[in-house]
N, C-alpha and C positions, 0 to 999 in steps of 0.2 A: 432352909431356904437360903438361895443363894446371889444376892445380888450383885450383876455387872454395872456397871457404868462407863456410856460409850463418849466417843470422845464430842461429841457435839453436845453431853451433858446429859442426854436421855438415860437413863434408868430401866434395866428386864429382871424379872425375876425368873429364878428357876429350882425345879423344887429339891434336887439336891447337885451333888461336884457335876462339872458340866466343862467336856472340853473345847476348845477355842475353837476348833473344825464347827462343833454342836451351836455354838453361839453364832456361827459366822451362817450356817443354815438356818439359822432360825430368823435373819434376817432376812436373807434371800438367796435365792441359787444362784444368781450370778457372782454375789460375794462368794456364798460357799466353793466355788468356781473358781475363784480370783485369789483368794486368799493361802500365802504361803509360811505366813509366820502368825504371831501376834507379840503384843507387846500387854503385861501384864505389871501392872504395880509399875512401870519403868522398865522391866526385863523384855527381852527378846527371849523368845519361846515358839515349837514346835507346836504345830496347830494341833498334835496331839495330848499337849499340854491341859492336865484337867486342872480346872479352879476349885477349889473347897471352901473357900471363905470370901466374902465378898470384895470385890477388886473394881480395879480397874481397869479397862479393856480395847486397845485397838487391833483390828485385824491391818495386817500387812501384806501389802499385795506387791507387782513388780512397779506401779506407781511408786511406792514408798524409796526411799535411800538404803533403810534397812534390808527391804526385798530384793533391791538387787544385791547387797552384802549377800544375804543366803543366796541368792541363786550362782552368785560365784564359788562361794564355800563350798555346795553342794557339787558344783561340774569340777574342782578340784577331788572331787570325791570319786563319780566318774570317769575321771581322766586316769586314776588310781586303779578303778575296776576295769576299765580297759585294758590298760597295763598289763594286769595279773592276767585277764583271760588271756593275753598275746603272747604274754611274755612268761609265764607261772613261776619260771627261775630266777625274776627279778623280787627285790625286795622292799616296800616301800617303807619310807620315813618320814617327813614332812609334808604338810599341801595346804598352807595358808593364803589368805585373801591378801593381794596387791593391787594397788591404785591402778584403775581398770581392769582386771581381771586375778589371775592367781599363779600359782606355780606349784610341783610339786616333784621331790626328790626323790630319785629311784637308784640305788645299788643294782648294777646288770654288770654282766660278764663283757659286753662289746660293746662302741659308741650307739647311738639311736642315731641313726641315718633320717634324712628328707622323708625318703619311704617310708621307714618305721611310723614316722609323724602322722605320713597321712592316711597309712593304714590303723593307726589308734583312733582319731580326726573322727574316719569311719566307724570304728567298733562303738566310740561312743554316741554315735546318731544310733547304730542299733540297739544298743541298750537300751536309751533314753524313752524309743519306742518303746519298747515295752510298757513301759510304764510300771513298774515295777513297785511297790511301796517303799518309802525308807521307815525302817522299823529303830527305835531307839531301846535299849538295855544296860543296866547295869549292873557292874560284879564290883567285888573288893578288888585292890590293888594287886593282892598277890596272885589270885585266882585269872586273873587279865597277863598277866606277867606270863604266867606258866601257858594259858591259852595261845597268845601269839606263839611264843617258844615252841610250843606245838603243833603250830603253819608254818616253823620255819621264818618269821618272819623277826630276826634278831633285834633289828636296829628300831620295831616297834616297842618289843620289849624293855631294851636299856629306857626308851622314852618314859613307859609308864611306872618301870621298878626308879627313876628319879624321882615319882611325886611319894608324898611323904606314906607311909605304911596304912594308916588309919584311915586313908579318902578313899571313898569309891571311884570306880570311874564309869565314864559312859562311855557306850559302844552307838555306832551306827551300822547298821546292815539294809544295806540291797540287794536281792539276788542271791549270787553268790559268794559276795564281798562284805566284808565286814572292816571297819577301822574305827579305829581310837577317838575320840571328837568328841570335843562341850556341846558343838550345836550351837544354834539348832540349824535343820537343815529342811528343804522342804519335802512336802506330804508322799512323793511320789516321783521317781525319776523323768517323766511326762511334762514335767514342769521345767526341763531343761532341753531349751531349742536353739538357742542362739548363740554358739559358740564357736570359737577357732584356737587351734595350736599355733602358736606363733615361734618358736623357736629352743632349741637345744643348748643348754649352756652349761660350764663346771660348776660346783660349790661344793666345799668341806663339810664332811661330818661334823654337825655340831659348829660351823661356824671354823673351824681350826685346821690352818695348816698342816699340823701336823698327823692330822687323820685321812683318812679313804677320800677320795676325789669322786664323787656323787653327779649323776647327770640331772640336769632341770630343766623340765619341761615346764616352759611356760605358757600360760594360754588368756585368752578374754572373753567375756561373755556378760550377755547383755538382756534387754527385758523384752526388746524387739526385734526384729530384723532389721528395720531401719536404721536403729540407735548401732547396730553390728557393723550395719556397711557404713554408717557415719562414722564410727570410728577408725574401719579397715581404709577409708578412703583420708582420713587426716592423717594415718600413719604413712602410706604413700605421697602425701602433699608433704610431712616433716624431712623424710628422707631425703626429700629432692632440696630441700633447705637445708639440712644438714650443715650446719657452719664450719665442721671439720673437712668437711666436702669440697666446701665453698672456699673455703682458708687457704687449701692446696689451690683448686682449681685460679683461684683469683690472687696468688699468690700477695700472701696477707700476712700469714703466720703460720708458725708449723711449731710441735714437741718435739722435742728429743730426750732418746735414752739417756744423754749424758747428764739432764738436768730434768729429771720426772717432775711433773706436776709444776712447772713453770714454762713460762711462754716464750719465743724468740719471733720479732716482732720484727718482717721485713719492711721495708721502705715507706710499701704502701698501706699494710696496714696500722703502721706507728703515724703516717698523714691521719688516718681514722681514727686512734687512739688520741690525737692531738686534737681533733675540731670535739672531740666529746668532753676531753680534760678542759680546754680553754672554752668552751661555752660553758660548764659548770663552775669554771672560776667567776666567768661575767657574772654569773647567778649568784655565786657567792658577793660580789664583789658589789651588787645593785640590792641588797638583800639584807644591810645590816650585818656580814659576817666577814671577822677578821681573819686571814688567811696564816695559817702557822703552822709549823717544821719540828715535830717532834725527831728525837733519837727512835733508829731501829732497833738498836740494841739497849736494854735496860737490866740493870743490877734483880737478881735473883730476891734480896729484900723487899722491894717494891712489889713486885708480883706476890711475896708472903701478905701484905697486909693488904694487895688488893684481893684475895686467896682463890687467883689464880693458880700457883702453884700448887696447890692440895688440891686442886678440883681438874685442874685443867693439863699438868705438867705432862701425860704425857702424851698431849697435839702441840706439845712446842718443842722448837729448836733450839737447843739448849748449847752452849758454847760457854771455855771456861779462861782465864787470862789474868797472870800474876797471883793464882791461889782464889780467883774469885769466881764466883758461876754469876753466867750471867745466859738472858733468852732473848732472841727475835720476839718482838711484840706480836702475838696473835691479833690484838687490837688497840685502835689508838687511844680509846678514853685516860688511860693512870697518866700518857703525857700530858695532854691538854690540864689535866688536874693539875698539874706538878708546874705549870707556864700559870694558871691561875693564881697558884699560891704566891707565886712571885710577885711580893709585894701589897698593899694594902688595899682593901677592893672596900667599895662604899654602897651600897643599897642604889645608889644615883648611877651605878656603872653597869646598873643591872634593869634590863636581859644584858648581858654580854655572850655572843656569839663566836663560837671558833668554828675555823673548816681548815681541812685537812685533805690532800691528795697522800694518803698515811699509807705505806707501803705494808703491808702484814703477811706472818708468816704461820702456816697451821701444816701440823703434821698429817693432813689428810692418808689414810690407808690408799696404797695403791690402788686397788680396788674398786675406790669409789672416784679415780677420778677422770672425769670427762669432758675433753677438749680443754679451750678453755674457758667452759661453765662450769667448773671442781677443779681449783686447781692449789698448789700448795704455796704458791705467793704471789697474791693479790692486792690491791689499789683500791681504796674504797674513795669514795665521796664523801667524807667523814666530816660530823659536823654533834658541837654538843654545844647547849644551851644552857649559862648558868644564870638563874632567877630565882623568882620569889613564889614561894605556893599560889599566891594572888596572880601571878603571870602566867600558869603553866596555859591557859585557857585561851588567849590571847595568842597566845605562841601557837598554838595550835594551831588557830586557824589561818595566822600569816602561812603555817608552815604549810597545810593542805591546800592555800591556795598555789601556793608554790611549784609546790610538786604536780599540780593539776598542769597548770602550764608548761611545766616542765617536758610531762609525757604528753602533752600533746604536741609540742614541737615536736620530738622524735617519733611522731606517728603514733599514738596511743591512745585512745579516747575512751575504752571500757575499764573502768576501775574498780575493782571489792574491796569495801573498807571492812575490817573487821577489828572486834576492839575484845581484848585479853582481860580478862579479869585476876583477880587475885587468887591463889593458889592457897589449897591447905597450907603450907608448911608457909609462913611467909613472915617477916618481924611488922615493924612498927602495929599504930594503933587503929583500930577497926577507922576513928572521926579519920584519919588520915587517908585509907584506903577510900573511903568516903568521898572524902575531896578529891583526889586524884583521878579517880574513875568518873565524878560526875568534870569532871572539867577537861576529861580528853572526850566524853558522849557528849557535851554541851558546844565545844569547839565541832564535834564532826556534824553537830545539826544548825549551829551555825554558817558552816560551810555549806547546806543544802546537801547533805552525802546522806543517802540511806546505808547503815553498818547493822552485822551481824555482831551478837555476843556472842565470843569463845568463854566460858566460865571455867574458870580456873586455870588457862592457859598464860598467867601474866608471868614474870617471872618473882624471885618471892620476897622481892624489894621493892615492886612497882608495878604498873599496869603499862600496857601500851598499846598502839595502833599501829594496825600493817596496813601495807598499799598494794595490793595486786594488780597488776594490770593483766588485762588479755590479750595476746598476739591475733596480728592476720586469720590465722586458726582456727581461732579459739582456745589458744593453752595459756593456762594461768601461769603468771610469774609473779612471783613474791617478790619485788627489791625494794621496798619505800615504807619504813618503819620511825615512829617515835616512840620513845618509852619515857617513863617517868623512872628517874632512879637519886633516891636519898642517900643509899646506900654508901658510894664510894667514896662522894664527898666526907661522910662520915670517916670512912677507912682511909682516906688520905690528910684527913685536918685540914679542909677547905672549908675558908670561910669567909662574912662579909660585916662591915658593920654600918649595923641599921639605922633609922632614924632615932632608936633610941639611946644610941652612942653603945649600944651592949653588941655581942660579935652575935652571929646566926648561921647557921649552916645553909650554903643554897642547895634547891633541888639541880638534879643537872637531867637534862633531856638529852637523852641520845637520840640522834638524826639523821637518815643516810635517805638519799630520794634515788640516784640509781644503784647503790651500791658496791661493790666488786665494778669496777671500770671494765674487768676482762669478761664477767659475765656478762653484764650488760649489751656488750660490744657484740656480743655470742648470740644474745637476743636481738639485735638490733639485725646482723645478720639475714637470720633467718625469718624474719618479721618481713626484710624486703627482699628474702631468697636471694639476697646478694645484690639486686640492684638499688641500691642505698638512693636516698634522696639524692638532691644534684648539690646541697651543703656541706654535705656527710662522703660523696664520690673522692676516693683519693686522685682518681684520674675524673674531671670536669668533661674536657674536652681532649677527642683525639684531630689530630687537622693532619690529612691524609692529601697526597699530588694524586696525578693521575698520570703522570711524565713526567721524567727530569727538567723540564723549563719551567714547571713551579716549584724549583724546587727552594728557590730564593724566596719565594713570596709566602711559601708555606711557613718559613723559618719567619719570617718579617710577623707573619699573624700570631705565632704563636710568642712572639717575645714580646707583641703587644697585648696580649691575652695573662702573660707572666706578669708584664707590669703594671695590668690594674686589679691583682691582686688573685686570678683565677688560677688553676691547676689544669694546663695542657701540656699536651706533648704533639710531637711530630711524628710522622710514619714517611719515611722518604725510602722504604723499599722500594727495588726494583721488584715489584710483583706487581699483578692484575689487582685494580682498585676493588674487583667483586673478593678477591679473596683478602685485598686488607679490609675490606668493612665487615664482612666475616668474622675475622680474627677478631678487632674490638668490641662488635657486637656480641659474642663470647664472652669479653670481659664486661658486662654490663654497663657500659658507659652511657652517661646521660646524653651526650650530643657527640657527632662524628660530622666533621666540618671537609668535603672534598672541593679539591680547591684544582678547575680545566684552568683551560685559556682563556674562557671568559669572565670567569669569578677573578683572573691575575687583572687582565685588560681594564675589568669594569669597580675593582676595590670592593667585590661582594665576597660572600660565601655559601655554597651551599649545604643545607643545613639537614641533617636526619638526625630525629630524635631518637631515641632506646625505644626498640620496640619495632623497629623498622619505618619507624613512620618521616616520611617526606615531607617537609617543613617549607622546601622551597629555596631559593635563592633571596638572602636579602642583605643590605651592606652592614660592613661590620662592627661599625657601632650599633646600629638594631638586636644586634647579637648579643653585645657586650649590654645593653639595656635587658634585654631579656635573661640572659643570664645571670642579673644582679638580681633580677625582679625573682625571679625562682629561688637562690639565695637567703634574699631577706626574708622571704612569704615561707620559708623552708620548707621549698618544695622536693 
């Protein structure tokens, strides 16, 4: 007898091994229907999968998070048998699951052209039709070894002769395709509908320059049609936000070869980089936190006993002068430690707060970096927090109300809290983890924040909370973290003395609410596809003649607009007004001020918002009132 237990707690019996398809029928044909995987004990498994001994039992359908994992897995599978039927002389290697969809690696004789794409696209709707079963199998290592070798199919080979001699492996087959795969995958090619090729890219064998240059095809796929066109329509909505796009077109900032992976930051976009830095100073500055200037460059010892250097040495910038090595700070915390120690700190001086505008440098791979959201030196918002275990909770929730305001001035109101727990490998004492973890969950429900637990995500000195916000979009950004860490204080002999006149180690909270200045900026971006608020606008106001006889009073408006504090400019081209309100409106500007004969005669302006929209003629302190009023309200 075999008993399941399903997850609403109900109990079936059955009289002997019995597999998840078996039990999913035996509920109902519509589950039997539905159902692409299961989950056994905690394992994801193949609805073929038989139970022998009493378990535990959830069927997985394309509802689940899991389901869709398999249904991508599986159309990376397909996309591979596609291939081979079109292609027979190509050779596959890789084809795992990526955030939204998959990708997988092909060795071929010529590039994969637009056409090849979308003649595979096709091959695999007709496959899919079929419906084909996926059959799963397993051989020893060595006997899989010699099998591929004998389709010709090398670079599956070398994959499987790397796992150790003694494992089996498992095979998947459809049709007339067979590959390598843990699984599971689902019951039947039929079960894969919704999907698209999205594009052709390079990647090395194995990850390594130094090997064969491999094409990838990457693709997405989904549980519905809707969820497919909802997300082929956000990728069309992101393009056109593109802040690298945007950066050129609104000329902001631009990369250069001559300094990869760092930013050159024109006029107007350093005006943007400025209302972001100086508003996060005010925050710091209304906020209890003392503003302070670490060294970029730090002695090679100090990163030994922060053990940086053994862990991290090579994403740093390493530079060496008078017989000494010394790195670019990847990050600010060892300073802040090191301004701590400076001098005798009292229990009564704590929380004490530092922030930091901390410049850092990381040796990001080429590869990975993009615009500037990955770049190799960046500007954080850096802020660490040295207190008492008894504080960290308290801190907490100053700190989430903070940041909650924070992102909603800069347009942000959908936030995911999620809270990291303690990891296997990790030092201090269970009572401590204890503490820590109940006093960053206590602080986020004192905030009124519903949070997810990540278990075992913390890192393995401390726990802590991230802050995601969601874009215009709908795309998650991670930049708003605290952590709890004992740790460094430890490794740098930072300490305080208590009320008991004895010394004590404080905990220090790392703190960052937008983080990376350059990311953020990148988000921000594309959050308002470039037309930024009217606080955040490096250009406010453009104030455009219609003729050269305004062209004195164009100049008068705009040096009264300079001097009470706003960002305009002039357009005193000799061109047609329809073609200069053209050009600004391009530049996404908040207001476009055209100034005839009768806005000179009568000391008015007339006004059009961004967007096209006709505001009307009205005098120009009216203007100057409302434009404060947009300002303050950060509109």
């Amino acid at each position: 007898m075999v008993q399941i237990t399903l997850p609403d707690g109900s109990q079936r019996d059955y009289p002997g091994p019995v597999s998840v398809a078996e039990v999913a029928a035996s509920i109902g044909a519509g589950l039997a229907k539905a159902a692409l995987a299961g989950q056994v004990d905690g394992q994801v498994v193949d609805t073929s999968y038989v139970i022998a001994k009493p378990a535990s039992l959830s069927i997985i359908t394309a509802k689940d998070p899991q389901g869709l994992e398999v249904i991508r897995h599986s159309t990376a599978h397909l996309l591979a048998y596609a291939v081979k039927a079109l292609f027979p002389e190509a050779q596959v290697t890789i084809g795992p699951v990526i955030e939204h969809g998959f990708f997988y690696d092909f060795s071929y004789s010529r590039p994969f052209t637009p056409e090849d794409l979308e003649a595979i696209e096709k091959k695999m709707t007709q496959l899919a039709q079929l419906d084909e079963p996926v059959v799963r199998r397993v051989l020893p290592r060595d006997e899989a070894v010699a099998y591929f070798k004998g389709l010709g199919e090398h670079y599956k080979a070398d994959i499987i002769a790397s796992i150790p001699a003694n494992e089996d492996v498992s095979l998947y087959r459809e049709g007339a395709f067979e590959d390598l795969c843990r699984g599971p995958h689902v019951p039947s090619t039929g079960k894969l509908k919704h999907f698209k090729l999205m594009k052709v890219a390079g990647a090395y064998w194995r990850g390594d320059h130094r090997n064969e240059m491999l094409q990838r095809i990457y693709g997405t796929a989904w549980a519905s049609k809707e969820d497919l066109q909802q997300h082929l329509t956000m990728l069309e909505e992101a393009e056109k936000r593109d802040h690298r796009k945007l950066g050129r077109e609104l000329d902001l900032f631009h990369i250069d070869e001559h300094s990869p992976g760092t930013v050159f930051w024109h006029p107007k976009g350093w005006v943007l980089w400025q209302e972001v830095e100086q508003y996060m100073r005010r925050v710091y500055r209304d906020n209890g936190y003392q503003e302070v200037k670490a060294p970029q460059i730090l002695d090679q010892s100090l990163w030994e006993k922060t053990g940086h250097w053994d862990k991290y040495r090579e994403n740093m910038f390493v530079t060496e002068s008078e017989k000494r090595d010394f790195a670019l700070k990847p990050m600010n915390c060892p300073g802040h430690i090191i301004i701590f120690n400076q001098g005798i700190k009292s229990y009564r001086d704590l929380p004490l707060r530092f922030g930091e505008f901390g410049q850092c440098h990381r040796n990001e791979p080429s590869g990975g970096l993009h615009g500037i959201m990955r770049v190799r030196a960046f500007t954080q918002d850096d802020g660490h927090i040295f207190c008492t275990e008894a504080q960290i909770q308290s801190e907490v929730i100053a700190f989430t109300t903070l940041l909650q305001k924070v992102y909603k001035d800069f347009g942000f109101t959908d936030i995911i809290y999620k809270l990291s727990t303690r990891p296997e490998k990790r030092i201090g004492s269970e009572e401590s983890w204890d503490r820590a973890e109940n006093a960053l969950a206590e602080g986020l429900r004192a905030s009124g924040c519903d949070f997810e637990y990540l278990p075992g995500e913390g890192a393995f000195y401390g726990p802590k909370i991230e802050y995601t916000l969601k874009d215009a979009i709908g795309r998650p950004w991670q930049c708003g973290t605290i952590q709890v860490d004992p740790n460094m204080p430890e490794r740098l002999d930072a300490d305080y003395v208590g009320e008991d006149g004895a010394r004590h180690r404080p905990i220090m909270l790392h703190r960052a609410i937008v983080g990376s200045l350059e990311r953020f900026i990148g988000i921000l971006i594309e959050q308002f596809a470039g037309a930024l608020p009217v606080w955040l606008a490096p250009v406010q106001v453009a104030v455009l003649n219609i003729t050269d006889s305004q062209a004195d009073y164009v100049t008068d408006v705009v040096k009264k607009l300079n001097n009470q504090g706003f960002r305009a400019v002039s357009d005193l081209k000799n061109e047609k007004i329809t073609y200069k309100i053209r050009e600004h409106s391009m530049q996404k500007l908040p207001y476009i001020l055209v100034m005839g004969d009768k806005e000179k005669a009568a000391g008015t302006v007339a006004v059009r918002a961004r967007g096209n929209v006709d505001l009307g003629v009205m005098p120009l302190e009216a203007f100057f009132q409302k434009l404060a009023s947009d300002i303050a309200t950060k509109q």
